[in-house]
N, C-alpha and C positions, 0 to 999 in steps of 0.2 A: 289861571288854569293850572299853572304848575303847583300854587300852593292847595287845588283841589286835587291833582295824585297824590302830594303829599297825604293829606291825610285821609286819602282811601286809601293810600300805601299803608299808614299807621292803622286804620281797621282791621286791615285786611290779617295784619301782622297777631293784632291783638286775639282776633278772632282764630287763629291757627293753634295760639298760643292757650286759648278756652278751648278748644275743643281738645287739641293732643296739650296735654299738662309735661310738663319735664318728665324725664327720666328719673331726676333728681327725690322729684317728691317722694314721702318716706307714707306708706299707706298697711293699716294693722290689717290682717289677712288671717282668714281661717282656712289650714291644707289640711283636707281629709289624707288620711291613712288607705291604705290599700294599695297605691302602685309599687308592685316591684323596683328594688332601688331609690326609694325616694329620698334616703338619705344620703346616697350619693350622690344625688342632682343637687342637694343643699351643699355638700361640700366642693363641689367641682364649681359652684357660683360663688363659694364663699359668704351666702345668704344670712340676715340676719334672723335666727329661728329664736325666740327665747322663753318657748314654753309648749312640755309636750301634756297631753293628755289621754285618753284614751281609746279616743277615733277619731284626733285630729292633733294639730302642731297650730299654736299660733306664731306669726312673723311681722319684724316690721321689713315690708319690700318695696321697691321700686316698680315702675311700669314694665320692665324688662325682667327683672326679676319673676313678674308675676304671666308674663305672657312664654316665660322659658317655661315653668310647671304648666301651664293650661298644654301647652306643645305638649309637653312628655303626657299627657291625658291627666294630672292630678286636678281636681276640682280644687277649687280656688274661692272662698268668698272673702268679698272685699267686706271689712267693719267698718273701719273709721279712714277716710281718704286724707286726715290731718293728723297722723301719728306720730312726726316729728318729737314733739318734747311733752307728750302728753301721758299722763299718769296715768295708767288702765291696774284695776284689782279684778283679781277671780272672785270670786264670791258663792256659798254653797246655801243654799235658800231652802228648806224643807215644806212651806208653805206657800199656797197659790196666794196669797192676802200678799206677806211678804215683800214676792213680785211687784205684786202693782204698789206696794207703798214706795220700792226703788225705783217704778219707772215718777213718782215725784220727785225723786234727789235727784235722777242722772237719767243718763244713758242706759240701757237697759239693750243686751243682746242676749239672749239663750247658747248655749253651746252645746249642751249634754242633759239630760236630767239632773235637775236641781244643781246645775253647774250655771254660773252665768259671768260674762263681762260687764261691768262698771265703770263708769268715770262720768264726768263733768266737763265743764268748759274749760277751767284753766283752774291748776294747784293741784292738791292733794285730792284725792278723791273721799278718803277715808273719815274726812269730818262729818260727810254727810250720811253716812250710814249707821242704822240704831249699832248702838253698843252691844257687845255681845256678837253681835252676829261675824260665824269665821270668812276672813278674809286673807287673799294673797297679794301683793303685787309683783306685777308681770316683771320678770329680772331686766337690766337695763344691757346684760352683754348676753351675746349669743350662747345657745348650749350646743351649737352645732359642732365644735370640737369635740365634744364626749358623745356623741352619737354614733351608733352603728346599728350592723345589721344582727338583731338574735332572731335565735329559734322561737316560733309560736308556742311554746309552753318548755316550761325546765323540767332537767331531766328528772326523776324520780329520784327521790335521795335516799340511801338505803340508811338501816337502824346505826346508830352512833355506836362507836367504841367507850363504853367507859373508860375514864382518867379517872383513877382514885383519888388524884393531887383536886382533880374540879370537884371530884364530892365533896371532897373536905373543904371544899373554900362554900360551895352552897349549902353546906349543914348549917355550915354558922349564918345563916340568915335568922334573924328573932323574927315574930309576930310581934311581940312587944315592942321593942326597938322602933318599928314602922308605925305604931299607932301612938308612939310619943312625940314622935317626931312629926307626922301630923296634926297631932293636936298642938304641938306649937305650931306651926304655920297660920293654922287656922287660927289661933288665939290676936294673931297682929291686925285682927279683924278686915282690915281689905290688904290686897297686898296689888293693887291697880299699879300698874307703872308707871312712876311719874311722885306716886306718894310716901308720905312717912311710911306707912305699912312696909311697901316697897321695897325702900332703903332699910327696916330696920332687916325684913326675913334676907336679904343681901349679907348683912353682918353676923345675919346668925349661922347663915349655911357656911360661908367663909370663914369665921373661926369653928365650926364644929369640924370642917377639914382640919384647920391647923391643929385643932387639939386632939385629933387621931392621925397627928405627923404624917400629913399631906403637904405638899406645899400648894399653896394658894393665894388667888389672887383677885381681885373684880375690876372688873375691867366696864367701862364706861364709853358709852356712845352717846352723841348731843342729837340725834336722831330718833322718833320713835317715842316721844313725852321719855325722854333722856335713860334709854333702856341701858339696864347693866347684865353683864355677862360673869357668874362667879367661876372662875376657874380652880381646879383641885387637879393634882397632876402626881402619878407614881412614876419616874423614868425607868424605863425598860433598862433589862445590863444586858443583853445581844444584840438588839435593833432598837435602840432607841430614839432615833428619828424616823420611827414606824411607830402610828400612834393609833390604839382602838379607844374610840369617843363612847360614851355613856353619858346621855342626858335627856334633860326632861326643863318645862319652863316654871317658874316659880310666880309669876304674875296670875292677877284673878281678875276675874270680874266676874258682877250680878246686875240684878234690877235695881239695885243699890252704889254701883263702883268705888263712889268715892267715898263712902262708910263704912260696907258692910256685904263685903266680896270673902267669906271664909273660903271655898276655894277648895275643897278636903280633898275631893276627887278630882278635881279639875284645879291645879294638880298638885296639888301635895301630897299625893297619893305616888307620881312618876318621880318627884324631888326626893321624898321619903327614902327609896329603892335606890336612887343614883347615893345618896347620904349611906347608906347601908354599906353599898357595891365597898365605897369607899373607906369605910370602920375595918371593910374584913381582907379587902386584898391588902391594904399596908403591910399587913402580914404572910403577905404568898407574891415575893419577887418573882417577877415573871419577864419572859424575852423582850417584849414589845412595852411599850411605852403605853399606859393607860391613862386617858385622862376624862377630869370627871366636870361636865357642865351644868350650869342653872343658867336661863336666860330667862330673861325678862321682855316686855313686848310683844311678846307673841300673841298674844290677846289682839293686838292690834296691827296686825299684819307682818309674824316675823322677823320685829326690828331688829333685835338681839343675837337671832342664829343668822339670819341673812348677812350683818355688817361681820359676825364673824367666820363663815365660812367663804363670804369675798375676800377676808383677812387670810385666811390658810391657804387657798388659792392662789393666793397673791404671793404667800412666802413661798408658793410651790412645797406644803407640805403633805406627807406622806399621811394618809387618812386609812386604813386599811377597812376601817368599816365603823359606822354610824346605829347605834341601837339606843333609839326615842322612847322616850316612855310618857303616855299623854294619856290619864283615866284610866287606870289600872284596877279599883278597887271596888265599884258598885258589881254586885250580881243581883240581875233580875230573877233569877232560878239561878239554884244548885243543881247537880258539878255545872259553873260555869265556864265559859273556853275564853283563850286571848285571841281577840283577830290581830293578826300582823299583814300592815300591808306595805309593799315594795315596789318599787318600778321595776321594768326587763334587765336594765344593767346591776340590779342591788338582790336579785330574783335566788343568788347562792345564799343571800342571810336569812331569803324567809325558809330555805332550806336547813340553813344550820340551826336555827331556833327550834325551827319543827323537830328537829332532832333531838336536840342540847331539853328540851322541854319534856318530852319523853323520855328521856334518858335519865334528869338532874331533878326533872320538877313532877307531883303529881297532877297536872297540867294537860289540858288538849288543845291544841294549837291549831286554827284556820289560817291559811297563806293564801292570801289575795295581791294578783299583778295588778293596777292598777294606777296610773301614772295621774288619776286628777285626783287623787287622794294626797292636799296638799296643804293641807289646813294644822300642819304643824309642825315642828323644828326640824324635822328631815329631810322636809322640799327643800329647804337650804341648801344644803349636803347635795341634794339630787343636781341644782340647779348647778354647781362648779364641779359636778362631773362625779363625785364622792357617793362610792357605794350607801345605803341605809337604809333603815326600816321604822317603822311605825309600830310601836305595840299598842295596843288600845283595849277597852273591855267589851264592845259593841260597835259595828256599824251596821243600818243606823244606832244611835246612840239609845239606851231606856233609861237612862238614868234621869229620873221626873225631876232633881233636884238640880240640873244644869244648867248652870250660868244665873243659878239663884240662889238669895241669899240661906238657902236652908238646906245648899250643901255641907256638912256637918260630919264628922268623925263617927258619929252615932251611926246615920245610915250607910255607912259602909260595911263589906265583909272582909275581915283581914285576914282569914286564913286564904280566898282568894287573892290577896295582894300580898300576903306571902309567896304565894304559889309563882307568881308571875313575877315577882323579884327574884328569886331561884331561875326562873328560866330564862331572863334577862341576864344575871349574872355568870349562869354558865356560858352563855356565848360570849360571853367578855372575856371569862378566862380562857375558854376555847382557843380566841382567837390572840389572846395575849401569853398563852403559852407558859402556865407554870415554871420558873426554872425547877430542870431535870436535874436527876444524881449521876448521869450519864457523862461527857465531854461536852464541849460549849457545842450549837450547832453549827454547823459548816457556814462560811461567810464568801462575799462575792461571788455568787450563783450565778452562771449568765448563761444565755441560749441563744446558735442560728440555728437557720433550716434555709435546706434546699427541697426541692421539690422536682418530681419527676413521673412519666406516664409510665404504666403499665396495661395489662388486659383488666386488671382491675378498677383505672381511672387513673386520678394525677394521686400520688401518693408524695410525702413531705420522708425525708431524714432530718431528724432533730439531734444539734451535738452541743452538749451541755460540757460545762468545764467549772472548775471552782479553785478556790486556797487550799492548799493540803495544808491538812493538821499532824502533830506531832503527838505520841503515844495514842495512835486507833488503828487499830486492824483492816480497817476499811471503810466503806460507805454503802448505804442503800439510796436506793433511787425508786422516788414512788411519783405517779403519774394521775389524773385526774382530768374529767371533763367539765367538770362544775367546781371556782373559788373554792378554795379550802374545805373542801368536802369532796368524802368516798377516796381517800389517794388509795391507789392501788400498786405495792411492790412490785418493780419491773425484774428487777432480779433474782439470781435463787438465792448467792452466797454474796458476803462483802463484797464490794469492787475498791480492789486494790490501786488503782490509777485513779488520777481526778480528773477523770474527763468520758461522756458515756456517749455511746451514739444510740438513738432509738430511730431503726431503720423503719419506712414503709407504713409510716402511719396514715390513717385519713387524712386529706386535705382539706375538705370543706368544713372543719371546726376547731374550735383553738381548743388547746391543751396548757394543764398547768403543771407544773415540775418542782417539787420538793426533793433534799436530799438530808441525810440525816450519817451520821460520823457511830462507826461502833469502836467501843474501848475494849482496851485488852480487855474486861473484863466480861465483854460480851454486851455490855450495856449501852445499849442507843440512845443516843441523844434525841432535843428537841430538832422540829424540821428546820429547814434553812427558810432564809425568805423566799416567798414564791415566786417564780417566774413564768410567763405568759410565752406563748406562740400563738401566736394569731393564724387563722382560717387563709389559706392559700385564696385570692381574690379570685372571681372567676375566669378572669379576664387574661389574669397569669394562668389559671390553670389549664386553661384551653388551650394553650402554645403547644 
């Protein structure tokens, strides 16, 4: 008798243990969008989230995890109840056929229009999917520390100031220049990652920096059919551990991959324009540190910009902003426009583009928010929190010769891949800041704020303070509600002290603070680095 409770006691055990699962277990989860605060419920759990989209967030959660959101009212679907160590890709499918040939490989879940989850039983997901087709995988650490609450649409950007120092750096953009340099990429007949092609367009983009006195370097990962990263770099002389990226990926693929992948538009067309950027700023030192990238892998989920922007991350470096260039050059119809698209946090560069593009290029620019637009080197960027953008020449795509072998330099139009190189490249200098003929700009910028009620609501005092310089008359103080764009002078005349108080501003939205040094001569410098105040939380401002 006793060894019969025994093992009703062991049923009984086993059976509590089938029906409620641990807490422990790690289960992939799709959270729709729409509750008030939900990124605060992700941080207040410390939840694993590692990938947003554009009407939902996927997460790897626990039981508890996932019964805290159903509470707070967020809908919740359960994907995969064994997500522990399993490999999940995004996948963007334009074809219903498509579909059903991947519910043969794998697993097969819908998320979004023509957006879908991916995987298999156990490894890599990505051997099983045709070639060609874009794909992401899901990051392995949360993005819930770069998450916050923005506004439903950015603000309106108004018309750019001309810098004559950026016309003259985007004059010198050639047409020529772009379609020689294409037609060598193209010539290495496939440039698949992993092959001779591969490896040779690696040593050509990296000595064509060195020999327009860059420094340069390729950098190599055993991940990815052994993706390489060519790196080209101009150090900033003000902030030079403030770095604006410029890149594009130099891998191809066709129906063909391992022959006969030319690649012209897809992208030797975006390599081209970063190769350019690079010829002509050597010659325009600027504050910020610019540096110039090729990755390779991306064709096959990423390899290249993913291991390197978990690499910059990791160094805790300063990224101030990310401008991809992926199919720059097909027009289906003349005047043809760039789509650029951006997540909510990166939402100020499709602002400076639209701008810098009107201003530098003869150019029409569409800005799309869009966070499942991820199918190239700036999800990367997105994923460890780094502002970016996507420049591309069509979403959906028209270019009939994509991802085949009869993408070709012929069918290209280069005065539009001029156009879109100019306006690439003015936001690089933009944000890389020509050096001025002025005094250096002001250095160690810092900002508090307090905050306080009035009849008009909680209102913030902002008291900014910096290094005083030696021979300037003074400083200005300009203010802004959108990243490096629109600053508006707070003051009328230099301010003679290094320290400003901006009394009684709104509370419910962050403000950013540039200050710039005038010389005896009247001549203003470049801004200083930007500094941030972030939006009074509700919770404080209600006290």
């Amino acid at each position: 008798m006793k060894l019969l409770r025994t093992i009703l006691l062991v049923f009984l055990v086993a059976g509590l243990v089938f029906l409620h699962p641990s807490t422990g277990s790690v289960q992939l989860v799709r959270i729709d969008k729409g509750t008030p605060g939900l990124e605060e419920i992700f941080k207040a759990r410390d939840m694993e989230v590692v990938q947003e989209l554009a009407t939902c967030y996927l997460g790897r959660l626990d039981r508890e995890d996932v019964l805290a959101l159903r509470t707070s009212g967020v809908a919740v679907t359960i994907l995969d109840r064994d997500a522990a160590d399993r490999i999940y890709l995004l996948v963007r499918s334009e074809s219903a056929r498509t579909t059903v040939d991947l519910r043969k490989r794998g697993r097969v879940v819908s998320l979004e229009p023509r957006t879908f989850l991916f995987w298999t039983g156990a490894g890599d997901p990505s051997a099983a999917l045709p070639s060609g087709l874009p794909r992401k995988r899901l990051p392995a650490s949360s993005i819930v520390p770069y998450l916050r609450a923005y506004p439903a649409a950015p603000a309106a950007a108004r018309a750019a100031v001309r810098d004559p120092r950026v016309g003259a750096i985007v004059d010198q953009v050639s047409r020529d220049n772009l379609k020689a340099l294409i037609k060598t990429l193209q010539d290495f007949q496939t440039r698949r990652t992993g092959t001779a092609g591969c490896d040779a367009a690696a040593a050509f983009i990296h000595d064509y920096f060195h020999m327009n006195g860059v420094e340069a370097e390729v950098q190599e990962y055993p991940t990815g059919g052994d993706a390489e990263t060519v790196v080209g770099e101009l150090r900033g002389s003000a902030f030079p551990d403030d770095i604006v990226i410029v890149c594009a990926h130099f891998d191809s693929t066709s129906t063909e991959p391992e022959t006969l992948a030319p690649g012209a538009d897809d992208n030797a067309s975006g390599v081209a324009a970063v190769m350019e950027a690079a010829r002509i700023l050597v010659r325009y030192p600027t504050d910020y540190t610019v540096r110039f990238l090729a990755f390779s892998g991306e064709e096959q989920g990423l390899y290249g910009s993913e291991a390197y922007a978990r690499a910059a991350k990791a160094a805790n470096e300063r990224i101030v902003g990310v401008v991809n260039m992926d199919m720059i050059a097909y027009a289906d119809a003349m005047p043809e426009d760039l789509e650029i698209f951006v997540n909510r946090a990166s939402s100020w560069m499709g602002n400076r583009l639209f701008q810098d593009a009107a201003e530098y290029a003869d150019l029409t620019v569409r800005t799309r928010i869009d966070p499942s637009m991820v199918y190239s080197d700036h999800a990367s960027f997105w994923d460890h929190g780094y502002p970016a953008l996507l420049a591309i020449e069509d979403e959906p795509l028209q270019n009939p010769y994509y991802h085949k072998t009869g993408d070709t330099v012929d069918t290209l139009n280069l005065d539009f891949c001029a156009q879109a190189a100019k306006a690439a490249l003015a936001t690089v200098a933009v944000l890389a800041q020509p050096a001025g003929f002025g005094p250096p700009p002001p250095v160690r910028l810092e900002a508090r704020s307090s905050f306080f009620s009035s009849l008009l609501g909680t209102r913030k005092n902002i008291y900014l303070s910096w290094m005083p310089q030696s021979n300037v008359v003074g400083y200005n103080i300009y203010r802004t509600d959108i990243p490096h764009n629109d600053q508006e002078k707070l003051n009328d005349g230099p301010v003679t002290e290094v320290k400003y108080a901006d009394r009684g501003v709104a509370s419910g939205m962050g403000h950013y603070y540039v200050i710039t040094a005038v010389g005896q001569d009247g001549v203003e410098s470049n801004f200083s680095r930007q500094v941030e105040v972030p939006p009074v939380p509700p919770r404080q401002g209600a006290k």
